[in-house]
N, C-alpha and C positions, 0 to 999 in steps of 0.2 A: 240867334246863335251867340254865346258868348266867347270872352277873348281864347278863353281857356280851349274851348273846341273846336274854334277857327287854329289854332295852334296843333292841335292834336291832329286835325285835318289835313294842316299844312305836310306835318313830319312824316303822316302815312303812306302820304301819295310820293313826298321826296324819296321816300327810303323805298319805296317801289322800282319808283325811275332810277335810280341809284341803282338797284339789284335785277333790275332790265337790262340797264346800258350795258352793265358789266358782262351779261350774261350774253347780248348781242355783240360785245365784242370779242368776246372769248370763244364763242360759235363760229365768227369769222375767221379768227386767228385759229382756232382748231380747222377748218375748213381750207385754212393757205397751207398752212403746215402737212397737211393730211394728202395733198397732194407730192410732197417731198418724197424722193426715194428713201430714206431713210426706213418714215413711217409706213409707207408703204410696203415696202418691205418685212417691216413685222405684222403687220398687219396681214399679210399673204402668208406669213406663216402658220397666224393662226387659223387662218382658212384652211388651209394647207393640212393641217391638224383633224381639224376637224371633220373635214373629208376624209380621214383615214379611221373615226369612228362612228362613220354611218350606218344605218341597219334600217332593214325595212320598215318595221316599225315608229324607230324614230323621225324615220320620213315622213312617215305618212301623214303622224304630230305634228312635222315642221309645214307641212304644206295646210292641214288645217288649221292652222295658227296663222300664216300667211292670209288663208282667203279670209279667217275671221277681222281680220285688219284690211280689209279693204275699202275704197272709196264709199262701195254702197253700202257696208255693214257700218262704217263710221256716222255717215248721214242717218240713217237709223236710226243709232244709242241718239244723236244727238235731237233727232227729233224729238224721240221720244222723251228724252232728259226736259227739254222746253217744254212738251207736253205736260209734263207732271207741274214744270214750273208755274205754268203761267195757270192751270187748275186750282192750286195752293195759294194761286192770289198772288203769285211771285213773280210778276213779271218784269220789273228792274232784271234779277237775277237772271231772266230767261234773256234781254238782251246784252249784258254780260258777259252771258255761258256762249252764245251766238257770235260777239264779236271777240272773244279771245279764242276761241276754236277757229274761227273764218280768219282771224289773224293767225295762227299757227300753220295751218295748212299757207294761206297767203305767204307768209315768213319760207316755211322750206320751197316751196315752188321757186321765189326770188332767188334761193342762196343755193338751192340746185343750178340754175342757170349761172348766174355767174361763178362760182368755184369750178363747175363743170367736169367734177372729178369723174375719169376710166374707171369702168368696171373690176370687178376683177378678171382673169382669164376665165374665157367659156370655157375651159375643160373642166371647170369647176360647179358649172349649174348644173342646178339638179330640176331646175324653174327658169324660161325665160324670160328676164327682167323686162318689165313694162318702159323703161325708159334708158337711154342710154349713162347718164349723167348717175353718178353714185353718193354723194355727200350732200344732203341729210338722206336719210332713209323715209323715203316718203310710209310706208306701211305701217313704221315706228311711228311715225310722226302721227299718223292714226293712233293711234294705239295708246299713246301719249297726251291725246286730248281727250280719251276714254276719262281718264283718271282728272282731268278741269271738270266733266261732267258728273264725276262721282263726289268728287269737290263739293261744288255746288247744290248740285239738285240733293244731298243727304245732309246736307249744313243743318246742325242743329237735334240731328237723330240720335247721338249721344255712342254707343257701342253700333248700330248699325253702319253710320257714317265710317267707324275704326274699320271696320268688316267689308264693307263697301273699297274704300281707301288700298288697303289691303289686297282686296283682291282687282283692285284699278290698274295698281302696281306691278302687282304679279303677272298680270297679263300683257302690261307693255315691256317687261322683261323678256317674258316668252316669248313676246314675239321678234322683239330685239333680237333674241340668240337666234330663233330659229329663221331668222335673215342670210344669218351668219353660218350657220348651218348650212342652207343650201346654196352657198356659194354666190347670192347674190349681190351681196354688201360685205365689207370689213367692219372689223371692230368701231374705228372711230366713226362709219355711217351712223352706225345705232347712237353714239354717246354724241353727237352732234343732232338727233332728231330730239333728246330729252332736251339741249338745250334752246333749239327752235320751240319747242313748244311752253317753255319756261319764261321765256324770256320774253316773249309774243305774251304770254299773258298777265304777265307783270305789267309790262306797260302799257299793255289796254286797261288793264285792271288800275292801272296810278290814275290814268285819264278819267274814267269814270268815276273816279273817289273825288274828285275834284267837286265844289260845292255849286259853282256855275252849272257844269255839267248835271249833279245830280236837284237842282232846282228845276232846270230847262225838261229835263227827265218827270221828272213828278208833275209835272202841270199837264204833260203829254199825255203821261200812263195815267194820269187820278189818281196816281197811288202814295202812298208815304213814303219815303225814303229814307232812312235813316242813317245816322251818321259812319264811317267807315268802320271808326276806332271809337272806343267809348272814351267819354270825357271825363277830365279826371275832376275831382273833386278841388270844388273853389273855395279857400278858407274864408268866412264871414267879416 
C-alpha cells in the first residue's frame, strides 16, 4: 500500500467516526430532550392529529406496514441480503451488512433501556405496543436497516441500486408514520430510530475500513479486499 492510500484510508475511516460520534450523540441528546414536557407535548399533538384522520382503510395499511417491519420479517431481508452476498463471492460485504444491522438493532435496544421514554396515552392505540419504553422505535429501526441491506447488497447495479435505495427509503418512511399513526410512537421515536441505525453503521463501517481490520479479514475470508476509498493518483 503506498503513502498516498494509507492516507486516503486513514481520512475515510476518520470522517466515519467523526459522522458516527455525532450522530450517536445527537441520538442521545434527541432522546434526553425527547423525554421533556415541552417536546412531548408536541409531539402528543401530533398524535393527537393524527388520530382524528383515521379511516379504516388507512389502518389497515398502517398495521401492515407495522408487521412488514417486524423482528422476523427483518431477519429475513437480511438473510437473504447475506445470501445473495456471499453467492456473488461477496463475502467481506455480507459481514459488514451483518455487523452494522446487529449493531443497529444492538444500538436501539441499549438506548431504549436507558432513555426509557412513556409511551404515549393508551387512548391512543390502535396496536398494543410490544414494549413499554418508546424512543427509538424499534419497528423503524427494522425498517431502517432495510435500506444498509439495499445499500450494500445492490452496490454497484447502477439504476437498480437508485431504485432499490428508493424504495429502501420509502418503506422505512412508511413505516415511521404508520407508527405514528397508530398511536404507538411520537414523532421524535421515529427520527431517533433513522439516527440509531445511522450512526450504528457509520461506525462499524469506520472499524472495518480500517487496514488491520481488513488484512486480518482477507486471510480469513480468502477473499480480496479492497481499499475503502480509491487512491488518489501519485505524481512521478
Amino acid at each position: 500500500m503506498t503513502a498516498a492510500e494509507r492516507v486516503s484510508e486513514a481520512m475515510t475511516a476518520r470522517v466515519k467516526v467523526l459522522l458516527g460520534v455525532i450522530g450517536l450523540l445527537g441520538l442521545l441528546a434527541l432522546g434526553i430532550v425527547a423525554r421533556s414536557a415541552m417536546i412531548t407535548r408536541h409531539d402528543l399533538h401530533v398524535d393527537c392529529r393524527l388520530s382524528e384522520l383515521r379511516f379504516p382503510a388507512g389502518t389497515e395499511v398502517a398495521l401492515g406496514l407495522t408487521a412488514a417491519a417486524s423482528e422476523a420479517v427483518g431477519l429475513a431481508i437480511l438473510a437473504v441480503g447475506l445470501l445473495v452476498l456471499v453467492v456473488r463471492r461477496r463475502r467481506w460485504d455480507a459481514v459488514r451488512l451483518a455487523a452494522a444491522v446487529g449493531g443497529s438493532w444492538t444500538l436501539g435496544i441499549a438506548v431504549k433501556a436507558l432513555i426509557d421514554r412513556t409511551r404515549p396515552p393508551a387512548s391512543l392505540w390502535l396496536l398494543p405496543p410490544d414494549s413499554a419504553a418508546s424512543f427509538p422505535s424499534g419497528h423503524d429501526t427494522t425498517a431502517c436497516a432495510v435500506v444498509l441491506v439495499a445499500l450494500l447488497v445492490l452496490r454497484g447495479t447502477g439504476r437498480l441500486r437508485v431504485a432499490g435505495l428508493t424504495a429502501a427509503l420509502g418503506y422505512a418512511a412508511a413505516v415511521g408514520a404508520s407508527r405514528v399513526y397508530l398511536g404507538d410512537h411520537y414523532p421524535t421515536d421515529v427520527l431517533g430510530s433513522w439516527l440509531t441505525v445511522a450512526s450504528a453503521a457509520l461506525l462499524v463501517w469506520a472499524i472495518t475500513d480500517l487496514g488491520i481490520v481488513r488484512r486480518a479479514a482477507a486471510a480469513v475470508l480468502r477473499e480480496r479486499i479492497p481499499s475503502p476509498a480509491p487512491a488518489r493518483p501519485v505524481a512521478p
